[in-house]
N, C-alpha and C positions, 0 to 999 in steps of 0.2 A: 819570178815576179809574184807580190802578193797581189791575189785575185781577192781577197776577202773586201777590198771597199769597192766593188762594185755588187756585192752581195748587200756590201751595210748602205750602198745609195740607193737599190732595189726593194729594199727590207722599209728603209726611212720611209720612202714613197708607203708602199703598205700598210704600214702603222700610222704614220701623221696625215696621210693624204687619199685614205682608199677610193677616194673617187674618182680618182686618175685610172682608176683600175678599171672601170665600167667600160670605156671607148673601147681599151682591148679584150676585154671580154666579148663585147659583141661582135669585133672583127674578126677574131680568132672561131666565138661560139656561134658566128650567124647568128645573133638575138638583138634584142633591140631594148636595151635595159634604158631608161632615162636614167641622165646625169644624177640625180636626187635620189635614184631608189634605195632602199632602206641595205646597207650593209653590215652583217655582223661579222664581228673577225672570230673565225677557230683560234682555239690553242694550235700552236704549231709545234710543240714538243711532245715527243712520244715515247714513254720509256718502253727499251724492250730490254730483255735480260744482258742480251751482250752490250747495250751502252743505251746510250738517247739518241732518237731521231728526230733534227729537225728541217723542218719544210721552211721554204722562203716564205710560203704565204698560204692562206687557207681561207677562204670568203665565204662565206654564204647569203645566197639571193635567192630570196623568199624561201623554197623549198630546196635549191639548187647547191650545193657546194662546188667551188670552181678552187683549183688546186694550179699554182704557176710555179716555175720555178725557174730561175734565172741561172744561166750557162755560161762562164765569159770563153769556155774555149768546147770546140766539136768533141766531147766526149763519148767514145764511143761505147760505154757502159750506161751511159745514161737513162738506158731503156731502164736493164734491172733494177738501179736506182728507183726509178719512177716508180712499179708497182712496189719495191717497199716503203717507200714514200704514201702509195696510194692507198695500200694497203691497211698502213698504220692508220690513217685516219678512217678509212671505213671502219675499222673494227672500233676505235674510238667515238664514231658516232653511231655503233651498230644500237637498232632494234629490237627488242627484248617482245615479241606476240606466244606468248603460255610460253610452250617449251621451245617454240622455232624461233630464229632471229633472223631479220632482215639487215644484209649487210651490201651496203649500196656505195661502188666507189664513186669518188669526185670526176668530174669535168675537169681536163688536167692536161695542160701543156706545156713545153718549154721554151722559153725565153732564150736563143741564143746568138751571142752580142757577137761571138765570130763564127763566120761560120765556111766551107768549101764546096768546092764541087759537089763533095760527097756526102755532104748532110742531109739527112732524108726530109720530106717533108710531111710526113708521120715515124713516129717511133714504132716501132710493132716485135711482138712478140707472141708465140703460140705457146698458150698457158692448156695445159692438157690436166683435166679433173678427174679424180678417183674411179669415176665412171667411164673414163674412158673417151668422153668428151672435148674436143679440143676447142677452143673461145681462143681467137686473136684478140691478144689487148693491142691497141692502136691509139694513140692519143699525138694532134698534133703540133709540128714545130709552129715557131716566129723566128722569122733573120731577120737581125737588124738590119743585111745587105741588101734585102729586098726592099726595104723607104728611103725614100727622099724626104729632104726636108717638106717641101712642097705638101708629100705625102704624108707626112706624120701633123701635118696642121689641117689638111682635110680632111681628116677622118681621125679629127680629134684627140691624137696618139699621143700626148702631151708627158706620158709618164718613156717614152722613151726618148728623148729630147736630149737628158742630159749623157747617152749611150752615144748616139749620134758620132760623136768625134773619133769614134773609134775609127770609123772610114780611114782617119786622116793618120792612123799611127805608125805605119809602115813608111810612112814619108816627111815624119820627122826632123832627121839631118837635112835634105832636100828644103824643109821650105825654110830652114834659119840659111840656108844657103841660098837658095832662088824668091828674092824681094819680088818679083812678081807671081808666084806662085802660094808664096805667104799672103798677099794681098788680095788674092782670089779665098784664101781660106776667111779672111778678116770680111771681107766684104757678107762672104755666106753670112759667118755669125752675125755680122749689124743687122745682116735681113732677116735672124732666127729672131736677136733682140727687138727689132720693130712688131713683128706679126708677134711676138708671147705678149709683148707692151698692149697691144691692142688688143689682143684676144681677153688677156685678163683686164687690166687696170681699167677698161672700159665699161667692166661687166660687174664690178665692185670687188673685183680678186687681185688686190693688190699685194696681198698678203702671198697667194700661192705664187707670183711670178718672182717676191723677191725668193722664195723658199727652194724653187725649181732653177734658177742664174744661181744661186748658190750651187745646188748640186749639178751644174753643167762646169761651172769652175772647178768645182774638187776634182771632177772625173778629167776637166782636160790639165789639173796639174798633174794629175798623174801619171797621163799618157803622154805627157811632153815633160816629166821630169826631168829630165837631160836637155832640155830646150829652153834656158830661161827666158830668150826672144818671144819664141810662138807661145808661153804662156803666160807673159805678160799679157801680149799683144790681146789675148781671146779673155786676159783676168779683167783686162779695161775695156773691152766692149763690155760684157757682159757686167760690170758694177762691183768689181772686188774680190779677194778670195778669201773672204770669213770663211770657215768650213762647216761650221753651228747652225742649224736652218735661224736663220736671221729672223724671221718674224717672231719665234718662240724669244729669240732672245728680248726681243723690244717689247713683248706683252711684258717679260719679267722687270723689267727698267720701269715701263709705265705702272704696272702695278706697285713697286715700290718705292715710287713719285707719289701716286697716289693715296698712298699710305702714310705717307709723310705729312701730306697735305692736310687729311683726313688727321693725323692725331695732334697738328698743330692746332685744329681745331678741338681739342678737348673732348670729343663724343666719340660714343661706335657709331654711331649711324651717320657721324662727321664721316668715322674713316670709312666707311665701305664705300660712300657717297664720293669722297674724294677719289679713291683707290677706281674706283669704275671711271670718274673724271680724267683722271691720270691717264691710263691706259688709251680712254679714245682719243683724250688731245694727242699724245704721240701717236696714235696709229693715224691718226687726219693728217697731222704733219709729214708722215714716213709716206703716205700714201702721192702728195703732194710733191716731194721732191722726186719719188719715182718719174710721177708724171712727166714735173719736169725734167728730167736728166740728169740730177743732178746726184749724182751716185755718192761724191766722195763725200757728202753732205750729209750720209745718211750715218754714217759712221759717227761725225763727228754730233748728231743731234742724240745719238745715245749713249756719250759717253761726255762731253763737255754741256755740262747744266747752260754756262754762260751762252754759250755757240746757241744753244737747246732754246734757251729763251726769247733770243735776236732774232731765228728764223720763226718763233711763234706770233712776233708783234713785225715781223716782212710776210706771212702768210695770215696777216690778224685770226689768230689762230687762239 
């Protein structure tokens, strides 16, 4: 089985979305980051002699580096991983004071999306120094088996939402076969889809909910690849299976609406004028059909002008 697109929906989240990262820093870090605090992303590629190391993710907050990395199966090397994972980056952000260097590793845990009986909940190892000193490295896990839905919307877990379904993959064949046990799965997700509707589109994030229903589809057509039933059934709750984080696509549409617009007008200061026009009237619109439900509509407002126009002057837009 290729594991690598549940590293590139992990990765997505990281780079387009790092602020989905906060909730589980603090639940993981015991901290209490607000949603808004300032985050810089590390390089995450580390050259060492025998090849390139790279890490799923590297943050830093304020003085903090936090170091995650995403697991889809109970690895049980994972430790040794981790300090040369951990490693690389301290020495890449090591401290140069005259001739001594201060070298500080990250805040560093793992993400793991299956997990057993026997998955520890610290990783640990005893790292023994030149001197004769022995340091337990210990840094600790996340199972996805330990949330509920419930739970991952209380305590604002939003960045593992589209993992979630993994619960459901061993049972498969079972629910294209049991209409009532399929129904119980569909039911779950309308009630994922209703609370992320509310959590974000209410809050002005209409933009991250169609972004995170995208990567909750990619992840359950891949876990029901062999299911075309059950992934239809979870691609039409949730609003489609684009696989492209959708909002990036419809800045791009709007901006080159906008542009259009802007050099029909004859001026630069027409086009950028326009180009920024462009861009909100379709995100007002995309924003709008969310609200309303109206999924399949959203497809068609980015890619048919005619369609595009009709719902601009039904939403006097």
């Amino acid at each position: 089985m290729n594991n690598t697109i549940f590293d590139d929906v992990f990765r997505t989240m990281i780079e387009k979305m790092p602020y989905l990262a906060v909730p589980l820093i603090n639940e993981v870090f015991h901290t209490s980051y607000p949603e808004n605090v300032k985050i810089t992303q590390l390089r995450n590629e580390h050259q060492q002699e025998d090849g390139e190391i790279i890490t799923d993710s590297c943050l830093l907050i304020g003085k903090k580096m936090y170091h995650i990395e995403c697991q889809s199966t109970d690895d049980t090397t994972m430790t040794i991983r981790m300090i040369e994972y951990d490693f690389a980056i301290a020495i890449g952000n090591a401290e140069k004071q005259n001739r001594r260097y201060r070298i500080e590793f990250p805040k560093s845990c793992v993400l793991f999306l299956r997990s057993s009986e026997n998955t520890p909940d610290n990783l640990e190892a005893d790292v023994i120094f030149p001197d004769g000193r022995t340091h337990v490295y210990s840094i600790p896990t996340i199972k996805m088996a330990d949330y509920t839905k419930d739970s991952i919307f209380e305590k604002n877990l939003l960045m593992l939402l589209p993992f979630y379904i993994m619960r459901y993959e061993k049972q498969g064949h079972d629910l294209s076969e049991n209409p009532e046990l399929f129904q119980i799965l569909l039911n779950e997700y309308e009630e994922i889809r209703v609370n992320l509707e509310k959590e974000l589109t209410e809050t002005g994030k209409a933009e991250l909910y169609t972004d995170l229903t995208k990567l909750i589809v990619k992840i359950a057509d891949h876990i029901f690849r062999k299911e075309d039933n059950v992934r239809k059934g979870i691609g039409d709750i949730m609003g489609g299976k684009v696989l492209e984080l959708e909002s990036e696509r419809l800045k791009a549409l709007g901006k080159a609406e906008g542009k259009a617009e802007g050099k029909a007008e004859g001026k630069a200061e027409g086009e950028a004028i326009g180009q920024a026009r462009g861009e909100t009237r379709l995100g007002n619109l995309i924003s709008r059909l969310i609200q309303d439900q109206r999924n399949e509509e959203i497809l068609l407002a980015s890619t048919d002008s005619k369609r595009r126009e009709q719902l601009y002057k039904e939403y006097n837009i």
